[in-house]
C-alpha positions in Angstrom: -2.7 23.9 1.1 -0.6 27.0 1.0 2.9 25.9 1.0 5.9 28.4 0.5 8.7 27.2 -1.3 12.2 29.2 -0.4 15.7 28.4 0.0 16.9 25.9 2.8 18.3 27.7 5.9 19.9 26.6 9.5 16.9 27.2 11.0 15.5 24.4 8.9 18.3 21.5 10.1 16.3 19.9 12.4 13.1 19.6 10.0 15.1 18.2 7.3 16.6 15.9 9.4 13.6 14.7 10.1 12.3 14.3 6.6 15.7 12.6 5.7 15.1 10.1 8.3 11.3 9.7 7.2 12.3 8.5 3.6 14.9 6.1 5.2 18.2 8.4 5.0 18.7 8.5 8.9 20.9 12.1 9.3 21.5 13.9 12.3 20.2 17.9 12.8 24.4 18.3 12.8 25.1 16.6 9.5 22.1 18.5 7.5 23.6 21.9 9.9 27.1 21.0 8.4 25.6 20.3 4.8 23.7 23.6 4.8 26.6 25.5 5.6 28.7 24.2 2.8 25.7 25.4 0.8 25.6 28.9 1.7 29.5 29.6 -0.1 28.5 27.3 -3.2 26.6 29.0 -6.9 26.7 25.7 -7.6 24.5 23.7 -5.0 21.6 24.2 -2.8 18.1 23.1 -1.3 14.2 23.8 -1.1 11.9 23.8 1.5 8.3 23.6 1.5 6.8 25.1 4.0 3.2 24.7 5.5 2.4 28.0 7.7 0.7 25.0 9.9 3.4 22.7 10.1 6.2 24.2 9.3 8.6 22.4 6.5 7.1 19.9 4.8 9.4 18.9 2.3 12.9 19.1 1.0 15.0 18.9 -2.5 18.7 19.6 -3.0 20.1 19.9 -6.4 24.3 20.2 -7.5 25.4 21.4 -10.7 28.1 19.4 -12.7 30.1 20.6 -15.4 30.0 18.5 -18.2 33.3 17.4 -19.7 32.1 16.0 -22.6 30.0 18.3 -23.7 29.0 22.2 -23.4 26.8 22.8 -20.3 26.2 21.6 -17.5 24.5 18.6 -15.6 22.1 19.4 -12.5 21.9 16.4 -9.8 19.1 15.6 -7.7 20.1 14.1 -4.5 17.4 14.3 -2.4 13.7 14.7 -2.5 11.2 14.2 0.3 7.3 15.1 1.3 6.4 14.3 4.2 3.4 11.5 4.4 1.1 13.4 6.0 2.0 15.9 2.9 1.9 14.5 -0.1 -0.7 14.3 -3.3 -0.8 18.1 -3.0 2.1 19.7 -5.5 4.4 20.0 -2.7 7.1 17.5 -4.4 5.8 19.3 -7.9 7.1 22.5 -6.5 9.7 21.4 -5.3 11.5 20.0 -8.3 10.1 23.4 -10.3 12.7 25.1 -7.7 15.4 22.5 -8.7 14.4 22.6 -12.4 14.4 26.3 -12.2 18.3 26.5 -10.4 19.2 24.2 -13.0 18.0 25.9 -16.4 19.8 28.9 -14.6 23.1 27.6 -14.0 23.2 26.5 -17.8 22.3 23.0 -17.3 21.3 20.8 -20.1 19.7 18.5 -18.0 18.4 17.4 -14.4 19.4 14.2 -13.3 17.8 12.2 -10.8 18.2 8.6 -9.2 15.4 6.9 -7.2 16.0 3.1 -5.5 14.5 0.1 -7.7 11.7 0.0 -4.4 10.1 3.6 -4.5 7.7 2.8 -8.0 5.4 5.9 -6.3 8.5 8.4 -6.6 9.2 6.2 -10.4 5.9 7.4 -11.8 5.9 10.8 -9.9 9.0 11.5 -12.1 7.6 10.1 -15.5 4.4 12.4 -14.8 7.0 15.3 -14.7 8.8 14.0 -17.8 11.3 12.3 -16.8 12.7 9.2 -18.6 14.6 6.1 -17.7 18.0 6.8 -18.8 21.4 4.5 -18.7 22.4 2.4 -15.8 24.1 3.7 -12.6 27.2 1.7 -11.2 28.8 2.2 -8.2 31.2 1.0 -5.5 31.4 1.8 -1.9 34.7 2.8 -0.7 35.9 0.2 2.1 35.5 0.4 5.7 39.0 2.0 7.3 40.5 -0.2 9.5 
């Protein structure tokens, strides 16, 4: 499979959406359109396609760059990887977190970070096979509904 990965562009809104929605992230072709744009003025953010000549884009990872306050460097964030189904067992997600590896090492990162719900074990071991570890524990809290 000859898959082309580049940087995320408007034109690609509506096929992200859909890969969004296909990992269980429901988000609208105006939400990734209004995402994309903020990426176009950052150095510090920004996505990868894959693109299948055949099917167009295939695949999607977005990657932000922290500064760490603690320490010299900086801390790149995964926040989104997806293959589509029909995709997937072929290098496409490999590629695409070379890309976010690569943006990373370039913005003087000192590491990637990446999180991945307690359900997805397939995406768990497709990380370890990259190298990733498990590292610390994430807590959060959702702000409250307004009123």
């Amino acid at each position: 499979m000859a898959v082309t990965i580049r940087r995320a562009e408007q034109r690609d809104r509506d096929a992200i959406a859909r890969c969004l929605t296909a990992l269980g992230y429901p988000a609208s072709p105006t939400l990734v359109g209004g995402k994309l744009a903020s990426l176009e003025t950052s150095s510090a953010d920004t996505a990868f396609v894959g693109v299948d000549p055949s099917a167009g884009v295939v695949g999607v990872v977005s990657v932000h760059v922290l500064p760490l306050f603690h320490a010299p460097g900086n801390l790149a964030r995964v926040t989104a990887l997806v293959v589509l189904k029909s995709h997937r067992g072929g290098g496409i997600g490999r590629a695409l977190m070379a890309a976010a590896e690569t943006f990373a090492w370039e913005h003087e990162c000192q590491r990637v970070e990446v999180t991945s719900g307690d359900h997805r074990e397939e995406a768990h071991a497709f990380y370890v096979r990259l190298g990733y570890q498990v590292d610390e524990r994430r807590f959060l809290k959702h702000r409250a509904a307004a009123v």
